[in-house]
C-alpha positions as CSV (number, residue, x, y, z in Angstrom):
1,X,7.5,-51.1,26.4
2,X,5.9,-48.2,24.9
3,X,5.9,-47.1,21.4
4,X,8.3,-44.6,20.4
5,X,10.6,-45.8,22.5
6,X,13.8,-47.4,21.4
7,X,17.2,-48.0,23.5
8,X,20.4,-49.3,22.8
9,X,23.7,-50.5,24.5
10,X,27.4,-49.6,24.3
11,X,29.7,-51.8,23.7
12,X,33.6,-52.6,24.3
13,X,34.1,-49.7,26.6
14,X,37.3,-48.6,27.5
15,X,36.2,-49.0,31.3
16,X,33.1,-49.0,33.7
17,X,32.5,-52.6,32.4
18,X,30.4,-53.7,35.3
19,X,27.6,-51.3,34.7
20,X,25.3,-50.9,32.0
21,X,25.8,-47.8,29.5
22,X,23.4,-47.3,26.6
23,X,21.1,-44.7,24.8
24,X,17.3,-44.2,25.2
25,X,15.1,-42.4,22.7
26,X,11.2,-41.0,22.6
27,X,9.8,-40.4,19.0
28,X,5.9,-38.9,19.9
29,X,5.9,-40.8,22.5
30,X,2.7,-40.5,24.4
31,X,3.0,-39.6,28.5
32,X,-0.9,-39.9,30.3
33,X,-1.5,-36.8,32.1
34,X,-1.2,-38.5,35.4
35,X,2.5,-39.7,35.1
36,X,3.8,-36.2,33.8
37,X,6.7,-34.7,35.8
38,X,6.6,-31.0,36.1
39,X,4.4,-29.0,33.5
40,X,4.2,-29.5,29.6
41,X,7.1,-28.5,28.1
42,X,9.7,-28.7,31.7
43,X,11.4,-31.9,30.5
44,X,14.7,-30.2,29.9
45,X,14.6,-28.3,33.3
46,X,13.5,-31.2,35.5
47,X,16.4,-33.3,33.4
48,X,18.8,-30.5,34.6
49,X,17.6,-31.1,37.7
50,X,18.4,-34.4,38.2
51,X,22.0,-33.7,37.2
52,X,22.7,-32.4,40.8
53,X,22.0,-36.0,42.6
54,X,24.1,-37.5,39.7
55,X,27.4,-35.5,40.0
56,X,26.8,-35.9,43.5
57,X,27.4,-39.6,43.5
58,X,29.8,-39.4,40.8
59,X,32.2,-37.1,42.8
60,X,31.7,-39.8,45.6
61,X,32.8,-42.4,43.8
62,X,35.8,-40.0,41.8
63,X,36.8,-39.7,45.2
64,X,37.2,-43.6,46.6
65,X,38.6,-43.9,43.4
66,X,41.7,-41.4,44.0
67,X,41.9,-43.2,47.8
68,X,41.7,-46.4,45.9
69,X,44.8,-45.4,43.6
70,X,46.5,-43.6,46.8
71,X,46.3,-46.5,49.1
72,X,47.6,-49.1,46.5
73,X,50.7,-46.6,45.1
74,X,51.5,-46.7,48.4
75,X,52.0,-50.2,49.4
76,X,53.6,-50.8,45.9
77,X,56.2,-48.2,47.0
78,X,56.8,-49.6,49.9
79,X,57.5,-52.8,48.8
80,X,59.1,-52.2,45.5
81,X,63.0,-51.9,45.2
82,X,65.5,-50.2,43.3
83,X,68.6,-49.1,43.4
84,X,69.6,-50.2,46.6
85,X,66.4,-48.8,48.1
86,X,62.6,-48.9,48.7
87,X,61.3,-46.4,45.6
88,X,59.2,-44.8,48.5
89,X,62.5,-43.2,49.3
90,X,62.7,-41.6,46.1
91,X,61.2,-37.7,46.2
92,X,59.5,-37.8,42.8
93,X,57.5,-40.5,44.1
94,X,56.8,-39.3,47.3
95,X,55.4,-35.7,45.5
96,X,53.0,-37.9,43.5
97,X,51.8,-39.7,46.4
98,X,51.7,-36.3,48.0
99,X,49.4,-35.2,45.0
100,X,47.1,-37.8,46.1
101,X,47.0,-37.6,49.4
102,X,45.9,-33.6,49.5
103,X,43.5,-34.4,46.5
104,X,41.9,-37.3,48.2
105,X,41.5,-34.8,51.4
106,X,40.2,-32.0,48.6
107,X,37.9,-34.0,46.7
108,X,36.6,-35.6,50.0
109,X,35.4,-32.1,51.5
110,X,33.9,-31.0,48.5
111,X,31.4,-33.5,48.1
112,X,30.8,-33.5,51.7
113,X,29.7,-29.8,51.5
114,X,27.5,-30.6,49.0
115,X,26.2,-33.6,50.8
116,X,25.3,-31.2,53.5
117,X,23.8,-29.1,52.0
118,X,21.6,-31.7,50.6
119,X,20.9,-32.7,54.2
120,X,19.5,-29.3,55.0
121,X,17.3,-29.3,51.7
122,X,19.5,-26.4,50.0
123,X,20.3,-26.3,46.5
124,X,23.2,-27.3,45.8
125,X,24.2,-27.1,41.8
126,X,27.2,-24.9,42.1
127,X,28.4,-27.7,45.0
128,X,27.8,-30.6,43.2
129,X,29.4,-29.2,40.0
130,X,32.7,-28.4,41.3
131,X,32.5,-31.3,43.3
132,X,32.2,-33.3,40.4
133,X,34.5,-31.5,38.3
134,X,37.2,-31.2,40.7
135,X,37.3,-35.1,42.1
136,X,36.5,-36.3,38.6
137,X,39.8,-34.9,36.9
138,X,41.9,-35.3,40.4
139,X,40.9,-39.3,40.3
140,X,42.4,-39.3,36.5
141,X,45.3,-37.8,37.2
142,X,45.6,-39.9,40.4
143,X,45.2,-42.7,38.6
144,X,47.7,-42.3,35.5
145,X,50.2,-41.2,38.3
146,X,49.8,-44.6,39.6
147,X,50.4,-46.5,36.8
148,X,53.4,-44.4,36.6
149,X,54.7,-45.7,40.0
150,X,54.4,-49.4,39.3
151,X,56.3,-48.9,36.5
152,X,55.4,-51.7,33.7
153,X,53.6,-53.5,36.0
154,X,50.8,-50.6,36.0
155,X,50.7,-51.2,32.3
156,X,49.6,-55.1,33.3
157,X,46.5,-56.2,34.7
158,X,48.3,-58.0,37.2
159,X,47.7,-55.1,39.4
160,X,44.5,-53.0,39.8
161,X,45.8,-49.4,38.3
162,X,44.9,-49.7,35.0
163,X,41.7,-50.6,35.8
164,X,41.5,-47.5,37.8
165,X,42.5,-45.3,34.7
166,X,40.0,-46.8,33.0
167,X,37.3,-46.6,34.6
168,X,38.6,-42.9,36.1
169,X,37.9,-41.2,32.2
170,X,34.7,-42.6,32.0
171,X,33.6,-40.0,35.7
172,X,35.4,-37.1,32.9
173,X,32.5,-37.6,30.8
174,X,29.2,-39.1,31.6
175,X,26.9,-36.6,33.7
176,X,28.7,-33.4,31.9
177,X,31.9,-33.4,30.3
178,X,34.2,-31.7,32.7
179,X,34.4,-28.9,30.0
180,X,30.9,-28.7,31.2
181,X,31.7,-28.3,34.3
182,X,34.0,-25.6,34.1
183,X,31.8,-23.3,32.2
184,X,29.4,-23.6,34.9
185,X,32.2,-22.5,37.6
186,X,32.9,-20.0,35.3
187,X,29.2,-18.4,35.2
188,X,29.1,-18.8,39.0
189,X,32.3,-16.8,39.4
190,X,31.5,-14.1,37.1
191,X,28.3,-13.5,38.7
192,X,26.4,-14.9,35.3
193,X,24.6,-17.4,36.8
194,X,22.2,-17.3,39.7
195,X,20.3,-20.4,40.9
196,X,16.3,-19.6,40.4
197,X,14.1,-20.5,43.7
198,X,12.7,-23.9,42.8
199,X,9.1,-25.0,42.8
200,X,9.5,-27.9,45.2
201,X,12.4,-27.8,47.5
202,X,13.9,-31.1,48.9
203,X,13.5,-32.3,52.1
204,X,15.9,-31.7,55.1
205,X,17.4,-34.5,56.0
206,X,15.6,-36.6,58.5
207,X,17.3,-39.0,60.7
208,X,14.4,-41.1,62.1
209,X,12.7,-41.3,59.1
210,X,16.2,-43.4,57.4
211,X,16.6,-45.6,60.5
């Protein structure tokens, strides 16, 4: 503890109940010289920075999410029957399985670009950012779609797909609202934006020095 520091949780969250989620604040807090980050005055930048390792991890995750949400629409499709049939016969739900599928495949390879290009000690801010964007609101929408397919049971939590939902909005928000996101894409594309050189660049990605 330090003084001028003062943190606080949040509680009843609509979802990500397993992890922590609070606030932190500094009020003249005092930093000794030797444990400064960056120069006087570079905490917002070096915050920024951080941002790309963040979305990184949260378009992983956005991603098992939607493969999560594929995987079980699927075997509740297959099993579940109506009308004389197996529902995975039906075309509407076959199209939002579909949807799934090719975002799961989407999602996947943009996070893996960006993952490589962490390997090879590029930046990687516009990566990450549509990465995170992209798998973030494709994992909602996966998600809610398979709620849809298992019908009230989807409402219940008698099967893991609300659960899913839940903790899918959360990914929307936390590490830059996906509005955010999108006005970064936007800056990029318009040729707005350009990423500065940085002071320190990462590391390539060495394999004997992780095994």
């Amino acid at each position: 503890e330090s003084p001028g520091i003062t943190r606080g949780d949040i509680h009843g969250k609509l979802g990500v109940r397993a992890g922590s989620t609070g606030w932190i604040n500094f009020q003249d807090v005092r930093v000794p010289a030797e444990n400064l980050m960056g120069e006087e005055g570079e905490g917002f930048k070096v915050t920024m920075s951080a941002f790309d390792s963040g979305r990184y991890t949260v378009a992983a995750g956005a991603t098992g999410l939607i493969r999560a949400a594929l995987e079980a629409s699927t075997s509740y499709a297959e099993e579940r029957n109506a009308f004389g049939g197996k529902i995975s016969d039906f075309q509407l739900i076959q199209a939002k399985i579909a949807r799934m599928a090719l975002d799961y495949q989407a999602s996947r390879l943009l996070y893996l670009k960006a993952g490589w290009l962490k390997n090879q000690g590029v930046r990687n801010t516009r990566e990450t950012s549509a990465a995170k964007w992209y798998a973030t609101d494709a994992s909602f929408q996966a998600a809610a779609e398979a709620v849809q397919i298992h019908g009230a049971y989807g409402f219940s939590d008698e099967y893991p797909v609300e659960r899913f939902m839940r903790n899918a909005k959360g990914a929307m928000i936390y590490e830059g609202s996906n509005e955010i996101q999108s006005l970064i894409q936007a800056d990029y594309a318009l040729d707005k934006r350009r990423d500065k050189k940085i002071r320190r660049e990462l590391p390539p990605y060495d394999h004997q020095t992780w095994t």
